[in-house]
Wavefront OBJ file of the C-alpha trace (Angstrom):
o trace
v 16.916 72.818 -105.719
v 16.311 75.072 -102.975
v 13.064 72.964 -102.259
v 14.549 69.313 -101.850
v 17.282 71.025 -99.702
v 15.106 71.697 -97.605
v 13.578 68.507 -97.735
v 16.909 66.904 -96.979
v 17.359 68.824 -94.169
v 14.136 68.405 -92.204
v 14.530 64.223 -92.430
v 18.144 64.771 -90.999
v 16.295 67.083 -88.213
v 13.575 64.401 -87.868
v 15.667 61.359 -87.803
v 18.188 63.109 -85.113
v 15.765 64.048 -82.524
v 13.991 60.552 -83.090
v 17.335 59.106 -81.876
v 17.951 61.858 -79.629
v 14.680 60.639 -78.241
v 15.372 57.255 -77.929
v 18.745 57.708 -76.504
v 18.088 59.935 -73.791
v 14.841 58.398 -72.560
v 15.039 54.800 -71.080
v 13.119 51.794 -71.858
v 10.183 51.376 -70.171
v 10.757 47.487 -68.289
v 7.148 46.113 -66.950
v 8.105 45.087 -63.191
v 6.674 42.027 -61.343
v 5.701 42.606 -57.815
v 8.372 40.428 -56.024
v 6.413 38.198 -53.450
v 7.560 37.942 -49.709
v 9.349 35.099 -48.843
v 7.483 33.034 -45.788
v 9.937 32.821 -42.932
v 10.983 29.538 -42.757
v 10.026 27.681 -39.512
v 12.693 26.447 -37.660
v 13.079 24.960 -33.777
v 15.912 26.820 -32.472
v 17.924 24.979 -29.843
v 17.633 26.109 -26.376
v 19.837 25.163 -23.479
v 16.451 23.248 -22.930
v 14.797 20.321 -25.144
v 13.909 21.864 -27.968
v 10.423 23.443 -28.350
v 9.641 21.247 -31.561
v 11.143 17.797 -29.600
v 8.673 19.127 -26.532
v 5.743 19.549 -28.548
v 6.397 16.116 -30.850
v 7.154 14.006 -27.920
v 4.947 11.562 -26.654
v 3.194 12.308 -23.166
v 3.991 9.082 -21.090
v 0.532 8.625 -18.735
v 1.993 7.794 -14.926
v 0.421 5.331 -13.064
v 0.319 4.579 -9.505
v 2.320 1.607 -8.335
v 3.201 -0.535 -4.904
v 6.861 -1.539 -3.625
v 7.535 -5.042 -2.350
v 7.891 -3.701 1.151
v 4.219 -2.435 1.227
v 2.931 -5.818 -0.118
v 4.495 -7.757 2.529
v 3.354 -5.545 5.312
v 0.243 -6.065 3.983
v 0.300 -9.672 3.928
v 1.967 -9.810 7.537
v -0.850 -8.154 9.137
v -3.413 -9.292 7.540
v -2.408 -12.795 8.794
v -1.941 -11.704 12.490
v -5.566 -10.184 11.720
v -6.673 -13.436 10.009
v -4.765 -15.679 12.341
v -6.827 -14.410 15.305
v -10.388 -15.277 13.307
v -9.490 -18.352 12.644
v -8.486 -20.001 16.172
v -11.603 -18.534 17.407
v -13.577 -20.009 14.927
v -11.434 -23.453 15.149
v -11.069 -23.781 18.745
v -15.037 -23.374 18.805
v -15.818 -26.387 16.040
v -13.244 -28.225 17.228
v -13.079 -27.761 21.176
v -9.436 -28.332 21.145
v -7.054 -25.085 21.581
v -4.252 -27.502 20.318
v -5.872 -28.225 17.035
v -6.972 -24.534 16.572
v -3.152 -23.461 16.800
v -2.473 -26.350 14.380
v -5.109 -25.111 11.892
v -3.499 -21.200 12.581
v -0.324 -22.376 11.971
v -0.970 -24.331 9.040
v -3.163 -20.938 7.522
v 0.224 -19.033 8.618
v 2.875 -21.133 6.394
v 0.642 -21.986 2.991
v -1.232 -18.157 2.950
v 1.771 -15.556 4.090
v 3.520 -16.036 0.836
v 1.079 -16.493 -1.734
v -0.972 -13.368 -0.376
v 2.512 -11.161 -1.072
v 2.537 -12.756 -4.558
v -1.467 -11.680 -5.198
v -0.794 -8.190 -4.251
v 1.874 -8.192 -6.618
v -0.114 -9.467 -9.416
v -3.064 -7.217 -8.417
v 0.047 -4.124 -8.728
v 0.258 -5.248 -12.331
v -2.916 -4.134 -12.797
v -4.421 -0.601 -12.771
v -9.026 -1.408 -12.835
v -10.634 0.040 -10.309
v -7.528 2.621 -8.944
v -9.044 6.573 -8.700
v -6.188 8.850 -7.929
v -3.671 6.695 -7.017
v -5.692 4.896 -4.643
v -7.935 1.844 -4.806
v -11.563 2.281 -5.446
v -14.661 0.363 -3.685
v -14.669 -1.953 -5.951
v -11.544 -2.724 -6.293
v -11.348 -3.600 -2.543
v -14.348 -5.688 -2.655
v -12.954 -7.599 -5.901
v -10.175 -8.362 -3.967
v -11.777 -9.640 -0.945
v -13.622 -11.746 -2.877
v -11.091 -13.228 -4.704
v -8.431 -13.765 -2.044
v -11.332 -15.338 -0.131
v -11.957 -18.323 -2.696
v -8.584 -19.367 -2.218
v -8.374 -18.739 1.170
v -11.631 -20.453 1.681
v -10.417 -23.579 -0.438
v -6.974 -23.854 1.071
v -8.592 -23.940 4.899
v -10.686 -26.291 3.977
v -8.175 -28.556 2.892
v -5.795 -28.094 5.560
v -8.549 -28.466 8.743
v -9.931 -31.500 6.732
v -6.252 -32.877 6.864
v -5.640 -31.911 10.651
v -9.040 -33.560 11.452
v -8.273 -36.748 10.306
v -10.671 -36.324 7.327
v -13.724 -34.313 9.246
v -15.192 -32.598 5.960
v -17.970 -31.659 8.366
v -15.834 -29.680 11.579
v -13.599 -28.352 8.108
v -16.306 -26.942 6.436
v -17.798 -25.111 9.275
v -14.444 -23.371 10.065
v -13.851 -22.347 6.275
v -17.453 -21.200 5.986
v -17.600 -19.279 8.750
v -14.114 -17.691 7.619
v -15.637 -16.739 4.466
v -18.219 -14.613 5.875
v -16.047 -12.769 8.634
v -12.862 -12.330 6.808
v -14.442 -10.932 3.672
v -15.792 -8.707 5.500
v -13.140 -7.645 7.566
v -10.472 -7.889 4.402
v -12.445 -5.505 2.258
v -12.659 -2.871 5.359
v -8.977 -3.519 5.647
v -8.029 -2.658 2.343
v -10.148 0.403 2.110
v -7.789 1.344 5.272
v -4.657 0.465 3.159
v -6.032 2.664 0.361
v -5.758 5.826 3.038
v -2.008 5.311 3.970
v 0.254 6.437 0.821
v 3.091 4.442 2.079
v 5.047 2.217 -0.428
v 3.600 4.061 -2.808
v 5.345 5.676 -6.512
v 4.207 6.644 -9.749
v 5.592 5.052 -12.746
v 5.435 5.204 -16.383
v 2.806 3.471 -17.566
v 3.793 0.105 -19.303
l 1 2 3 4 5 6 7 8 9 10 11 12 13 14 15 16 17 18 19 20 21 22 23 24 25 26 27 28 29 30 31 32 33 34 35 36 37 38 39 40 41 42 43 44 45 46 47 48 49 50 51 52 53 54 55 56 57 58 59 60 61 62 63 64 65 66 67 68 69 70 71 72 73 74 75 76 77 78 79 80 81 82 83 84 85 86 87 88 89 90 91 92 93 94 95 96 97 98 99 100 101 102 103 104 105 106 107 108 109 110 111 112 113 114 115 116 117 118 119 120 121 122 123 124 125 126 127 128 129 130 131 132 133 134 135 136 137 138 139 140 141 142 143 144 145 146 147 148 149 150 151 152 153 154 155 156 157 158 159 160 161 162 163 164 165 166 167 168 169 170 171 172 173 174 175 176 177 178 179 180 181 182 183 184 185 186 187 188 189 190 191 192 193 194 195 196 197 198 199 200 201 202 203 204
């Protein structure tokens, strides 16, 4: 008897310090390394554009462009310039200072306007411009090409005021052709110098 007393009393001693144990000592909880958070990116607003709007917004290329007063101040003296060339090269194929002045007069009312209106269309267009200003070769396509009209439209008018001379016409055109295309493209390179009239613009 004495013997399974103490029996009985060393499982109630075992089985109270087991739950002693497990009462007084806490579970052990495997932990998972929290990962940091990425801040999240945000534009904050400025009194300013936004830095986000300034880096997402297009860049708009500016171009150089002409007003309408600095075309027709082109065109005006180039026709005094022009206007001189001519009566000295129609008063000496013709003789006749009269006919000369016709022929400068007629070159004054059909080319004054339509010169403004090339340099305009020529504005339109940005080939051959290097800083703003027009190249070489722009100058020289110019020439060229406002002398096949000019050349065509003397002709035309001299053969008209002559009564049908094709010959006396054709000598006062050609000879035009050679001096004022050389005399137009050094007078553009002299416009490209002076930056009056000039802007910048968004490019269209």
């Amino acid at each position: 008897m004495a013997i399974q007393r103490c029996s009985a009393l060393l499982v109630l001693a075992s089985a109270g310090a087991g739950a002693a144990f497990s009462v007084g000592t806490p579970a052990v909880q495997p932990r998972v390394a929290a990962l940091p958070r990425l801040p999240a990116v945000a534009c904050a607003p400025t009194s300013a554009a936004p830095a986000c709007a300034r880096l997402s917004a297009p860049v708009m290329e500016m171009v150089a462009k002409e007003t309408n007063a600095r075309s027709a101040v082109k065109a005006i003296g180039w026709r005094f310039t022009a206007g001189i060339v001519t009566a000295i090269t129609s008063y000496i194929f013709t003789g006749s200072l009269a006919m000369a002045m016709s022929i400068v007069g007629w070159d004054l009312c059909s080319k004054s306007v339509t010169m403004f209106i090339g340099e305009r269309i020529w504005n339109q267009f940005q080939w051959g411009k290097e800083k703003g200003a027009d190249s070489s070769k722009r100058s020289l396509a110019k020439a060229i090409a406002w002398r096949i009209f000019a050349a065509f439209n003397t002709l035309v008018g001299a053969t008209l005021l002559n009564k049908g001379n094709m010959g006396v016409a054709g000598k006062i055109a050609g000879s035009d052709s050679i001096v004022k295309t050389v005399l137009f493209y050094f007078y553009e390179r002299l416009w490209a110098t002076i930056g009056w009239g000039k802007y910048e613009a968004e490019e269209e």
